[in-house]
FINU-693092 format. One record per residue (C-alpha): residue in three letters; x, z, y. Coordinates in steps of 0.25 Angstrom, whole numbers, padded with zeros to 4 digits, always signed. Each point is the difference from the previous one (the first is absolute). Layout:
// FINU-693092
ALAXZY ...
END
This chain:
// FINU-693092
UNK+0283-0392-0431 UNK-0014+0002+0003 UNK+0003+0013+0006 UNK+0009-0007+0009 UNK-0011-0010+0004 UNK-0009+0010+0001 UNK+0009+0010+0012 UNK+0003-0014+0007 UNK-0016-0002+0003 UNK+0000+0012+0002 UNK+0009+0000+0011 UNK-0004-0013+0005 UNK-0015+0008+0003 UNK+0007+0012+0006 UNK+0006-0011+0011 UNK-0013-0005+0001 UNK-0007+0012+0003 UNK-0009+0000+0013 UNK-0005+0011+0009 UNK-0011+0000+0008 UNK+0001+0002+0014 UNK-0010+0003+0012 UNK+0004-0009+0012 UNK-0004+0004+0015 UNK+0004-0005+0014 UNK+0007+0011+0011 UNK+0003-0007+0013 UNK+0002-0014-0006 UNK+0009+0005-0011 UNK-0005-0001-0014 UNK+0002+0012-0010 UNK-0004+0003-0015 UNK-0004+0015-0006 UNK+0001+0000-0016 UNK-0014-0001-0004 UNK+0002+0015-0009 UNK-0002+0009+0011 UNK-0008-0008+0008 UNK-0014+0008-0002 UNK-0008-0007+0008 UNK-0003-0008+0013 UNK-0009+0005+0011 UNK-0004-0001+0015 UNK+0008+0008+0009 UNK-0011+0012+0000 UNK-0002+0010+0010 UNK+0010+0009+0002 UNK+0003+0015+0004 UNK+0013+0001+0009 UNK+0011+0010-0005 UNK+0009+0007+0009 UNK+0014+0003-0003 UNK-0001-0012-0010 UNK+0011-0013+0000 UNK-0005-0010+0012 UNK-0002-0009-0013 UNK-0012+0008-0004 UNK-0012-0005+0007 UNK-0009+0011-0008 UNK-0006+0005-0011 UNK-0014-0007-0007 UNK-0011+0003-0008 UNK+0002-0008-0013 UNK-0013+0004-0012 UNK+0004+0014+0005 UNK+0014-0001+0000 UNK+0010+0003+0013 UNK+0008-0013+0002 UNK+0013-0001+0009 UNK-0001-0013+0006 UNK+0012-0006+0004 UNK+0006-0011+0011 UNK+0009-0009-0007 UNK+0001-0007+0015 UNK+0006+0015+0004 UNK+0010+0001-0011 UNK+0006-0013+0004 UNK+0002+0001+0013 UNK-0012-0009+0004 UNK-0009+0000+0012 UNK-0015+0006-0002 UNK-0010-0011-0001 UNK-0015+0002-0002 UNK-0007+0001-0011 UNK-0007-0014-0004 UNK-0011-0004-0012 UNK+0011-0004-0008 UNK+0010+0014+0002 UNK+0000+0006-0015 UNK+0004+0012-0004 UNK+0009+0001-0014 UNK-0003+0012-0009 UNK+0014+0003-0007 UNK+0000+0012-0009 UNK+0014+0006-0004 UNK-0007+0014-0004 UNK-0006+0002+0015 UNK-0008-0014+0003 UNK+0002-0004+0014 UNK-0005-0012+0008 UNK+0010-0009+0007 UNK-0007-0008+0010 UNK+0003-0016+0002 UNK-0004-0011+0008 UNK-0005-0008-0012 UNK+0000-0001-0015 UNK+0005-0013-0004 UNK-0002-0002-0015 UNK+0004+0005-0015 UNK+0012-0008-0005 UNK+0008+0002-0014 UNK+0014-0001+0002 UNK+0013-0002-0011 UNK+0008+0013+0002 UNK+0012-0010-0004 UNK-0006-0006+0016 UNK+0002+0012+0008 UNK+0012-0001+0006 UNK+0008+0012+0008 UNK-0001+0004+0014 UNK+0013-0003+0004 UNK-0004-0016-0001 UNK-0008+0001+0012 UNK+0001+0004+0014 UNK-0012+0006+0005 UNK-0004+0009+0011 UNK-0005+0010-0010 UNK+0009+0012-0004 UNK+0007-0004-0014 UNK-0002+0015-0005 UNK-0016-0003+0001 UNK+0000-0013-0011 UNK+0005-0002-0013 UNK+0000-0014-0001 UNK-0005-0014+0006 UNK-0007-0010-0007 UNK-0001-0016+0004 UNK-0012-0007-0001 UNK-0002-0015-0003 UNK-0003-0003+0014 UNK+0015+0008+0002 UNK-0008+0011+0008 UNK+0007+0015-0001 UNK-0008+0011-0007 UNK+0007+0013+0002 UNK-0003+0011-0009 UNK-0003+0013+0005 UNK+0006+0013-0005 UNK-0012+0009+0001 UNK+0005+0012-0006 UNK+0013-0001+0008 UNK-0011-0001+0012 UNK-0008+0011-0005 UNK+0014+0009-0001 UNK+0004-0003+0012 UNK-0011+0001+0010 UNK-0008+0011-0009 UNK+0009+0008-0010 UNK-0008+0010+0001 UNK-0011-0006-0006 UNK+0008-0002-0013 UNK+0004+0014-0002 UNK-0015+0004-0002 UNK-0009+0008+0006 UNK+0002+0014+0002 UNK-0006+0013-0009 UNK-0013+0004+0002 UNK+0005+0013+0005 UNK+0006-0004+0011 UNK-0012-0006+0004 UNK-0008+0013-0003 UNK+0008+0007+0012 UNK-0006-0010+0011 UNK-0014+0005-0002 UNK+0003+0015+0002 UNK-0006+0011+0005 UNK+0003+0011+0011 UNK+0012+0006-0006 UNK+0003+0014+0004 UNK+0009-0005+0012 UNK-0014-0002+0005 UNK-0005+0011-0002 UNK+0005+0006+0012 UNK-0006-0010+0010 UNK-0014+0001-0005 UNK-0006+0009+0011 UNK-0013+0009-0005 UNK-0006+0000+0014 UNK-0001-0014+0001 UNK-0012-0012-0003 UNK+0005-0013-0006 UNK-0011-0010+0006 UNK+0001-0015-0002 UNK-0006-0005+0013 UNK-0007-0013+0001 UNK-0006-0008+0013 UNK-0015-0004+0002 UNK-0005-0005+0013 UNK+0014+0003+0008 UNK-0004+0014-0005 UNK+0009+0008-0007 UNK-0006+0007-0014 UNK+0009+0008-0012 UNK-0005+0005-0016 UNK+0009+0011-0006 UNK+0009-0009-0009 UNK-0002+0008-0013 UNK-0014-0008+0002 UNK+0006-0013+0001 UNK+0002-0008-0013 UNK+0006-0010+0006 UNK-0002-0012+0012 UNK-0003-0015-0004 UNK-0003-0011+0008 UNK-0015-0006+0002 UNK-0005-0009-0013 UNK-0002-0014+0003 UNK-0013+0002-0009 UNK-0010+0012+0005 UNK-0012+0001-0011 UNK-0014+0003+0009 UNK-0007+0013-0004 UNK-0016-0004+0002 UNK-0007+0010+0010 UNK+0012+0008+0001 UNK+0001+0008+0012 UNK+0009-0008+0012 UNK+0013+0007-0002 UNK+0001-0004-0013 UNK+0006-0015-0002 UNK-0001+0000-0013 UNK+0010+0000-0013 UNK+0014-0006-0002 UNK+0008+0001-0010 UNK+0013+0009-0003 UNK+0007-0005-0013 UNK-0010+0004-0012 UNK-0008+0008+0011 UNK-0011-0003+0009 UNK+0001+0008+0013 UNK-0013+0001+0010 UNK+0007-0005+0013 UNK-0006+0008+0012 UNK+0002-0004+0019 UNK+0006+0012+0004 UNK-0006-0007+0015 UNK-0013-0001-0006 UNK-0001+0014-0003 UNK+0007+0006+0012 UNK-0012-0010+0007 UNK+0013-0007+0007 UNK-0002-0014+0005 UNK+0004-0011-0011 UNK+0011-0009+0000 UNK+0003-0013-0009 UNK+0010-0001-0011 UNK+0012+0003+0002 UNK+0014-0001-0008 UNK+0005+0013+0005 UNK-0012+0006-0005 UNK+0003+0009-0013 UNK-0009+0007-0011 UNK+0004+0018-0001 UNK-0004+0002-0015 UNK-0007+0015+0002 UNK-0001+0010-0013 UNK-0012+0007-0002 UNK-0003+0014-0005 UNK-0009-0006-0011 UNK+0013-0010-0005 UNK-0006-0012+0008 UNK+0007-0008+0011 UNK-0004-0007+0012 UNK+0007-0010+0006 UNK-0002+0001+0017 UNK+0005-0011+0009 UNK+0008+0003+0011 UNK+0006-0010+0010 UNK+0015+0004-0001 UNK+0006+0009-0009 UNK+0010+0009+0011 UNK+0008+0010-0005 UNK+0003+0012-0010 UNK+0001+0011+0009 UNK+0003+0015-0002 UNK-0006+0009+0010 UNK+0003+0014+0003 UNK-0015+0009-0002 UNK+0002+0004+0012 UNK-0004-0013+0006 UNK-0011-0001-0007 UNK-0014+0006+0005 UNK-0013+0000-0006 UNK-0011-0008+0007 UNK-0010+0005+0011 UNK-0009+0007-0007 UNK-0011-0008+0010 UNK+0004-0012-0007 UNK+0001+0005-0014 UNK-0012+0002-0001 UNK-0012-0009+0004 UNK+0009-0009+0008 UNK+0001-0011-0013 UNK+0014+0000-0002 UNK+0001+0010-0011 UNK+0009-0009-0007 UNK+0012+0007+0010 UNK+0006+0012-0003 UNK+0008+0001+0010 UNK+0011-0002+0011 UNK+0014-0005+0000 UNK+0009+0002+0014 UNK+0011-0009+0001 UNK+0008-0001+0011 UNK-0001+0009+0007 UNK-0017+0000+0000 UNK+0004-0017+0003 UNK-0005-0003-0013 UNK-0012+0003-0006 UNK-0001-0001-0018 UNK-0016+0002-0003 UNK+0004+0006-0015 UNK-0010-0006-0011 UNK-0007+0009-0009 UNK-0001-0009-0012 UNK-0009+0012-0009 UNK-0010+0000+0011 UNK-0001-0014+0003 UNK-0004-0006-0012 UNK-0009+0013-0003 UNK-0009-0005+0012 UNK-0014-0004-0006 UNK+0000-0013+0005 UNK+0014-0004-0008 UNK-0003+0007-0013 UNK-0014-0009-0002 UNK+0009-0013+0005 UNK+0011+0007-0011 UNK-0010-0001-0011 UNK-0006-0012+0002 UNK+0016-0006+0000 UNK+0002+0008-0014 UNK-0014-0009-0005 UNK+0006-0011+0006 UNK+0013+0002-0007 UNK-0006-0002-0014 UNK-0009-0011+0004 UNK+0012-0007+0005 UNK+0009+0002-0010 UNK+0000-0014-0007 UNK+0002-0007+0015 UNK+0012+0007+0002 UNK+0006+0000-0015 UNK+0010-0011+0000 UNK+0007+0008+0012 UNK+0001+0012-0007 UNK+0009+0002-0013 UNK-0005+0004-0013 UNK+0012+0012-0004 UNK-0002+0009+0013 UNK+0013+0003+0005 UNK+0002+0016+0001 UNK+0018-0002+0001 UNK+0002-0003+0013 UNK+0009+0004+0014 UNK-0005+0001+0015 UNK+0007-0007+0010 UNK-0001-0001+0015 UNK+0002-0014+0003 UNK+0009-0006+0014 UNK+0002-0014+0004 UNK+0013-0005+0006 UNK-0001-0015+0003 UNK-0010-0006-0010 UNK+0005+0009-0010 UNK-0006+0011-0006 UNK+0008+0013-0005 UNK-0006+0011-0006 UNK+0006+0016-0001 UNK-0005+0012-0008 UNK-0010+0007+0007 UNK+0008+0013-0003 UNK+0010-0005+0007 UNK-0006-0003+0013 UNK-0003+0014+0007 UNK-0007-0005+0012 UNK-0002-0014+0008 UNK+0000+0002+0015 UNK+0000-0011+0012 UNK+0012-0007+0007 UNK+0003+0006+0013 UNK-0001-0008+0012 UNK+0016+0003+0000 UNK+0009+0007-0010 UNK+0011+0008+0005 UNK+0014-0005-0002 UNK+0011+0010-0004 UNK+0013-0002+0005 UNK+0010-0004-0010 UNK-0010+0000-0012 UNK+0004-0010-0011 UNK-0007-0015+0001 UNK-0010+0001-0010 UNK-0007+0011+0009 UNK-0009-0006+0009 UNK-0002+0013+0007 UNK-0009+0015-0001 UNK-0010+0005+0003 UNK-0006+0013+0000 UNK-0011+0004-0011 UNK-0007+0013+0003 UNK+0014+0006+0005 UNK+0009-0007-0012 UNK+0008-0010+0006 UNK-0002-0011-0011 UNK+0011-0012-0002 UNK-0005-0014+0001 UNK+0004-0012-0007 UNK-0008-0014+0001 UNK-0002-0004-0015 UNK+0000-0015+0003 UNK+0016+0000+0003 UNK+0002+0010-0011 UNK-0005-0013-0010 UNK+0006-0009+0010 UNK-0010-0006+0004 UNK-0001-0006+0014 UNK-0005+0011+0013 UNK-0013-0002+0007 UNK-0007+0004+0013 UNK-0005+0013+0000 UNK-0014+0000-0003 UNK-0016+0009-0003 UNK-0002-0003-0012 UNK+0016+0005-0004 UNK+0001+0015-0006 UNK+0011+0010-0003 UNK+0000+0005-0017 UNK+0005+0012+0000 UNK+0007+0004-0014 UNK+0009+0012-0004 UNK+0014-0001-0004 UNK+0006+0011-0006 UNK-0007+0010+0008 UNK+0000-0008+0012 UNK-0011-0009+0006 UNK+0005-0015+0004 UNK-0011-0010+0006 UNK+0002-0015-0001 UNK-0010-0009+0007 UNK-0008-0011-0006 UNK-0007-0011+0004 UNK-0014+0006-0002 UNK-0005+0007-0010 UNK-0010-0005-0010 UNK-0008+0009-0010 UNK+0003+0010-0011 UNK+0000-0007-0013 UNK-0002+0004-0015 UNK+0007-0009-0007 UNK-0001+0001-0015 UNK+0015+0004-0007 UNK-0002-0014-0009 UNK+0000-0008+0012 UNK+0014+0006+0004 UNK+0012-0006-0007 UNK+0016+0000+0005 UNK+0002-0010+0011 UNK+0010-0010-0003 UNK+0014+0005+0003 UNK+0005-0008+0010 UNK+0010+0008+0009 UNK+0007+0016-0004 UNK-0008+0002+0014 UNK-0012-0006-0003 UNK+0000+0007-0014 UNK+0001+0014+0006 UNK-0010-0002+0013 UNK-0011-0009-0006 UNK+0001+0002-0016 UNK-0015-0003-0007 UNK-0011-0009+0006 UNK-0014+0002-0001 UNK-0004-0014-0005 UNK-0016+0000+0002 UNK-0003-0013-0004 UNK-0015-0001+0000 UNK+0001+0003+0015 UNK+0010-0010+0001 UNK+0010+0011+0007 UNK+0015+0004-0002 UNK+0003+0013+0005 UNK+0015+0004+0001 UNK+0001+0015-0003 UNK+0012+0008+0008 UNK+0007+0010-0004 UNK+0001+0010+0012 UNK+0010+0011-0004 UNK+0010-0014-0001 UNK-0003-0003+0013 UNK+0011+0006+0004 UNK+0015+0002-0005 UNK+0006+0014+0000 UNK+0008-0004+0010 UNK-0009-0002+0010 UNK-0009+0013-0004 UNK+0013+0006+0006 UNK+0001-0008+0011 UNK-0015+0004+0004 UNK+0001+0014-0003 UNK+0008-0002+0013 UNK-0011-0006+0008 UNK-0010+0009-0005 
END
């Protein structure tokens, strides 16, 4: 008898049982989330675009070091954009992969008797059935509509679900020249990277450059240092002496400027030096034969012994001074200012400590760096065989499959042309200076896409490099990890170049070329 009593309480409680539920407003409907995945509740952060994503991703975030999705609930039920106010929130709902779903505004937490929640067939409502699981009536007889999230989630992001892919898979994005490439590597040939200074053209052998950053917003003065050197910033868990390459080619000075960007130098002795340069141009590759020493009257005594010599380009239409790095910071005058910049370095060690982490990071992947929009995108530096300008006017092949924007010719090789930003399908844009051509190697075979301009060469340490959220089979394949430099408060896309293009098209430009 009391076991009987003891089941009916029992079952009394189980039909009083509440759940908690988070409320929010989309449009001037009103929806719940159960409380259990609901992680948290932030600000709409800033966010990182994503080609090849679902239109109802707005982006991926920076949460503590963490790649979030961020998601438009607005999007996924056929609502108008609106933007952003104070009270737009963002709900963190983890299901394994957390992602954050952005509403208008968060009403409140209410408990709710499960025995309450009726089904979705009892309502009519402008929202998709499949989307809810059931509707609960308030006091005041206002609809709550509970939203099936993991149905969401499957529907607009299966792939997020399935996991992330093997390491492995991942290893093959960052390789190096295979021996397809072999072939293309000429012997005769200078790989210079080219950089502007005082609408004059200079070049350092690359095999010297490190990599290419932009200017510090936080130069450290060197007291009675020499005027060429500006002084020390900071390069990760590094300080670099930062040195005007105008200043020491007694070239006029100019102001600060955004395009202006840092070339890191490696030295004989181990040492860099970072020298600034106006605009980063090109990666060229430049037959010896258009390469000639400089005039022996100016070599010597004439005070530019920092050029080694001569690039013709265009037919003689071009002049490239060609930097020789060893002899420049040999001069007498830099290797005092170098030392007082190495006494420096240790008396200014505590300044720049907090900006500098304590493990050093020696695991990490070089990456040259493109904008498209206001996106960044990165590609491994063995991947890229050259960077070279847009010409005033591609040629245009008759016939040529769409996604060929035209050739041109590089050094006798006709070399296909794709633009990158429709190959992401992302919106064309006018022609422009600051646009250059990447070239990369598919199976043996050079492919240049252009992007927006070209920003530096990055060394990104590999524990800043995770999987990007699997948002498309597209987007998997193309644009697969994401460097996630949260200190600099920069998310940069990595591509995947070899799947920028199907096997399909490979044949279909074997044509053209």
């Amino acid at each position: 008898m009391q076991d009987d009593i003891r089941e009916q309480a029992d079952d009394g409680l189980a039909e009083r049982e509440d759940s908690q539920f988070v409320t929010f407003m989309v449009e001037d409907e009103i929806f719940a989330a159960p409380m259990g995945p609901v992680q948290e509740i932030i600000r709409v952060p800033d966010l990182a675009r994503v080609p090849l994503a679902p239109r109802s991703l707005l982006g991926l975030a920076n949460l503590r070091g963490r790649v979030l999705p961020i998601v438009d609930l607005r999007r996924i039920f056929g609502l108008p954009d609106v933007p952003h106010t104070d009270s737009t929130r963002a709900l963190v709902i983890n299901f394994g992969s957390p992602l954050g779903f952005v509403v208008d505004r968060v009403s409140s937490v209410i408990a709710v008797n499960n025995a309450e929640i009726e089904p979705v067939s009892s309502i009519r409502s402008s929202i998709r059935d499949d989307l809810l699981t059931g509707v609960v009536r308030t006091q005041k007889d206002d609809l709550v509509m509970v939203l099936d999230f993991q149905h969401i989630i499957r529907q607009e992001f299966a792939a997020i679900l399935s996991g992330t892919r093997s390491a492995t898979s991942h290893e093959g994005i960052f390789h190096g020249a295979g021996p397809e490439d072999a072939d293309l590597e000429e012997v005769d040939e200078l790989q210079l990277v080219s950089f502007s200074v005082c609408e004059q053209e200079y070049a350092a052998d690359i095999a010297a450059v490190q990599e290419i950053v932009q200017m510090p917003q936080r130069v450290a003065v060197v007291p009675n240092a020499p005027h060429h050197v500006l002084g020390l910033m900071t390069l990760r868990e590094r300080l670099l002496p930062l040195v005007s390459l105008r200043a020491m080619l007694n070239l006029p000075e100019s102001g600060e400027d955004e395009t202006q960007r840092v070339v890191v130098l490696g030295l004989d002795d181990g040492n860099a030096v970072g020298v600034v340069a106006d605009t980063v141009d090109e990666v060229l590759r430049v037959p010896r034969n258009l390469v000639e020493p400089l005039p022996g009257l100016l070599a010597k005594g004439g005070g530019i012994e920092e050029i080694a010599s001569v690039c013709h380009l265009d037919n003689g239409r071009r002049l490239v001074s060609v930097i020789d790095t060893g002899r420049m910071f040999q001069l007498a005058s830099f290797q005092a200012a170098f030392d007082q910049v190495s006494h420096a370095e240790k008396t200014m060690h505590d300044i720049y400590a907090s900006d500098i982490d304590e493990d050093v990071i020696e695991d990490e992947e070089q990456v040259v760096v493109f904008r498209l929009g206001s996106e960044e995108f990165g590609v491994p530096i063995a991947t890229v065989q050259e960077i070279v300008r847009v010409p005033e006017q591609l040629t245009h092949v008759p016939k040529a499959p769409g996604f060929v924007e035209g050739v041109i010719n590089l050094r006798g090789s006709v070399l296909p042309v794709m633009d990158q930003r429709r190959r992401l399908g992302l919106g064309d844009v006018t022609r422009n200076d600051r646009q250059r051509i990447m070239v990369y190697v598919f199976e043996g075979k050079r492919m240049g896409f252009i992007v927006d301009a070209v920003l530096e060469v990055l060394k990104i340490p590999r524990n800043a490099i995770e999987p990007a959220p699997r948002l498309s089979g597209e987007q998997q394949k193309i644009l697969g990890r994401v460097a996630n430099l949260e200190k600099q408060n920069r998310m940069i896309m990595l591509v995947d170049p070899a799947a920028l293009l199907s096997g399909t098209e490979m044949a279909q430009l074997d044509k053209v070329a």
